[in-house]
C-alpha positions, 0 to 999 in steps of 0.5 A: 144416711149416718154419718160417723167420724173420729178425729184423731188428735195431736198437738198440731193435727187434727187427723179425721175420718167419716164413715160410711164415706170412707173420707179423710183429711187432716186439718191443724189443731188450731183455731184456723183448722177448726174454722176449716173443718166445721163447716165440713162437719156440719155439712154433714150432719153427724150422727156422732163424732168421737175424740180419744182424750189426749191430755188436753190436746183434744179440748179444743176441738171438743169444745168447739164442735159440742158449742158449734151443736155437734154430739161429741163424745170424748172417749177413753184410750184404752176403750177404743184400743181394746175395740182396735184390737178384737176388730184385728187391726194392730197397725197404727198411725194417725190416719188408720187411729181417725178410722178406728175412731169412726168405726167405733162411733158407729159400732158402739155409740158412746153416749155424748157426755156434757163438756166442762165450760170456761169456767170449769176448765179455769177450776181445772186448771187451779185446782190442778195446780193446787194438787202439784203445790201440794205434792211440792209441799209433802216432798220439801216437808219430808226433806226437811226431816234429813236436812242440816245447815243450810241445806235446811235454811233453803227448804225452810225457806221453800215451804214457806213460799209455797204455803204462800203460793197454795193460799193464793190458789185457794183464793184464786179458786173462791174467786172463781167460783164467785164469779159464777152465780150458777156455780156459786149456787151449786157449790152452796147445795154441796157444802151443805153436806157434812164432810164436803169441804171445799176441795171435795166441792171444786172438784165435783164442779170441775171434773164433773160436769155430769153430776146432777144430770145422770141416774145413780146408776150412770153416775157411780159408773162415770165415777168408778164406784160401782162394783163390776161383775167377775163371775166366770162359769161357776167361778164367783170372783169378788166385785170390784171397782176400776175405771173412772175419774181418779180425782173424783174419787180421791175427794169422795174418799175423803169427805167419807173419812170425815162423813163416817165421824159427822155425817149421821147418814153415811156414819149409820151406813158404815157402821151397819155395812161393818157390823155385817162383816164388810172390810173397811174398804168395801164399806167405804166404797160403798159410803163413797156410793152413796154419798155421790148418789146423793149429791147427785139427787140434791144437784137434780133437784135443786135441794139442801142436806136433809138427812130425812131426805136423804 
């Protein structure tokens, strides 16, 4: 028989449901719950187990049972939300929230996806910081402009501890990335590629953990670069792009600004999609398409930048 179960999480609970069972029980988010309920789960043998992402809260869990050799996926709020409501239940709490999640592990089967290692997660995490280092130093510089006396001494003071702070990220980051061969070696094969720096590179490393592994197709769709149908009777609406990992994108955005200039491939690309009467953000979706198909094959198969390949 298939077994089914969502795990509802909370910073300290883990509420969880088995279908077709119809078992529940709660357990602590902790590494004492954790003990308690694998040997449980894997008594079972589940077909799928499935957690909402919660912020972090749902880190632990996930990765002690994909390492415990569990399929998990972890799944999008909204999804399971939506799936709540067409199935008409509007009710929630922890316990009813851990039958939905079974209900929609064994309904729609989300595919289990890779889960960042240790190592990704300490990239996460610095690069996270770097990003609110950063937001930091765009709003004390901002202020700088409006500042008098000493006021501005204090600012002036502030941007420059944070400069110093966001160097040390920096080379908290390389130092991360070094004490990995297996990432150093990835990040060597993305690097190669004009217009992707470092930030764009740590946080493909980081955030996903799928590229290299999934068709194009998948991967533009994990992203949220692949344009979605709005058509509707004979309605034909325009394709547009939504969902996926947000920092993902933001570093795909960029290194395309600077492939358009010093990328012959994607510079040759946009300019045929401009030429065609394509607006500028189309035509740099759509070089942010293509840029990640590509890094996507050269992390499959283990290849350098080569423009007559790509």
């Amino acid at each position: 028989m298939d077994h089914f179960v969502g795990i509802d999480v909370s910073k300290a609970t883990l509420d969880v449901a088995v279908l077709p069972d119809g078992e529940s029980w709660t357990v602590a988010n902790d590494d004492h719950g954790l003990t308690e309920l694998l040997p449980r789960l894997g008594a079972l043998a589940p077909t799928l187990v499935v957690l909402e992402a919660t912020g972090g809260f749902e880190l632990l869990a996930a990765l002690t049972l994909a390492n415990a050799g569990l399929p998990v996926a972890v799944v999008n709020p909204r999804q399971v939300r939506d799936f709540a409501k067409a199935m008409g239940r509007l009710a929630k709490t922890d316990a009813l929230d851990a039958g939905i999640l079974a209900l929609f592990a064994q309904r729609i089967r989300p595919e289990p996806r890779p889960l960042p290692d240790e190592a990704a997660l300490l990239l996460e995490g610095l690069l996270t910081r770097r990003r609110q280092i950063v937001d930091m130093l765009t709003a004390e510089k901002n202020r700088l402009g409006f500042a008098r006396g000493p006021i501005k001494r204090d600012i002036t003071r502030h941007i420059r501890w944070l400069e110093k702070r966001l160097a040390e990220v920096d080379g908290d980051l390389q130092d991360a990335v070094t004490a990995s061969p297996l990432y150093q070696a990835k990040a060597e094969l993305l690097r190669s590629v004009p217009g992707v720096g470092q930030v764009t590179t740590l946080t493909l490393l980081a955030t996903l953990p799928e590229l290299g592994q999934l068709s194009r197709h998948q991967i533009a769709a994990l992203v949220g670069v692949a344009p979605m149908n709005r058509d509707s009777g004979t309605m034909r609406g325009k394709r547009m792009v939504w969902g996926g990992r947000a920092p993902v994108r933001a570093v795909l955005y960029m290194a395309v600004l600077v492939g358009i200039k010093h990328n012959p491939i994607l510079r040759a690309f946009y300019e045929r999609l401009r030429a065609a009467g394509k607006p500028f953000k189309v035509a740099a979706t759509a070089c942010m398409r293509k840029l990640l198909t590509i890094l996507n094959a050269m992390l499959h198969q283990n290849r350098k930048w080569d423009p007559q390949h790509a």
